[in-house]
C-alpha positions as CSV (number, residue, x, y, z in Angstrom):
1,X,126.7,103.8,123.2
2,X,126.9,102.5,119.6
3,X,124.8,103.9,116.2
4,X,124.3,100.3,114.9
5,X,120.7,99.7,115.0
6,X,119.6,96.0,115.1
7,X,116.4,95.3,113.1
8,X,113.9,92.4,114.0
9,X,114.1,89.0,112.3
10,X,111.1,90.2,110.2
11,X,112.4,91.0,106.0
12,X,109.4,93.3,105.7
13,X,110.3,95.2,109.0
14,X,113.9,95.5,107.8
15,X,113.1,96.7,104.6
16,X,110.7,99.6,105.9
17,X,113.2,100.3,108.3
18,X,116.0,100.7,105.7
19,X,113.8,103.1,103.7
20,X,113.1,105.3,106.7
21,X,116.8,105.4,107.5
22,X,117.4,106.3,104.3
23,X,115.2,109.1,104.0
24,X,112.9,107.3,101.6
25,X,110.0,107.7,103.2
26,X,108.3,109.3,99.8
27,X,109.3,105.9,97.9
28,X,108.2,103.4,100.3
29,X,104.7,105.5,100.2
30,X,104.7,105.2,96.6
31,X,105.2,101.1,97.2
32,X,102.6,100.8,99.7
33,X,100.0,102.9,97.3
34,X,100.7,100.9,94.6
35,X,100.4,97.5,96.6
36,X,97.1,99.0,98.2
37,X,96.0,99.9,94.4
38,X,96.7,95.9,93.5
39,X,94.8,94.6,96.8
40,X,92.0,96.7,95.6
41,X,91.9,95.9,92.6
42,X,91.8,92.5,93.2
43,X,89.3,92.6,95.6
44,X,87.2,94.3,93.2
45,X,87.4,91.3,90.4
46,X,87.2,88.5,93.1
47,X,84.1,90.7,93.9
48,X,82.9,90.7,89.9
49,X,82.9,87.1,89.2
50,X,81.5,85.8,92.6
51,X,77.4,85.3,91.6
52,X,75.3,86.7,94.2
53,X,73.0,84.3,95.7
């Protein structure tokens, strides 16, 4: 049986895979607030300059 673990062809897979392996879980939670923050945020001035009809 062998440790190496494969990771699907996916980057963004690899990469959250990688940070759990590493322990990083606190990190990659900060990333995904801070991109959540940012989706928000835009959402918010899409919202703001879209006249209601």
């Amino acid at each position: 049986m062998s440790n190496t673990t494969e990771y699907s062809g996916n980057p963004q897979d690899t990469a959250i895979a990688l940070f759990l392996q590493d322990e990083n879980a606190d990190k990659l939670t900060d990333i995904l607030v801070d991109a959540l923050d940012d989706a928000f945020r835009i959402l918010s001035e899409e919202l703001a300059t879209r006249s209601l009809n």
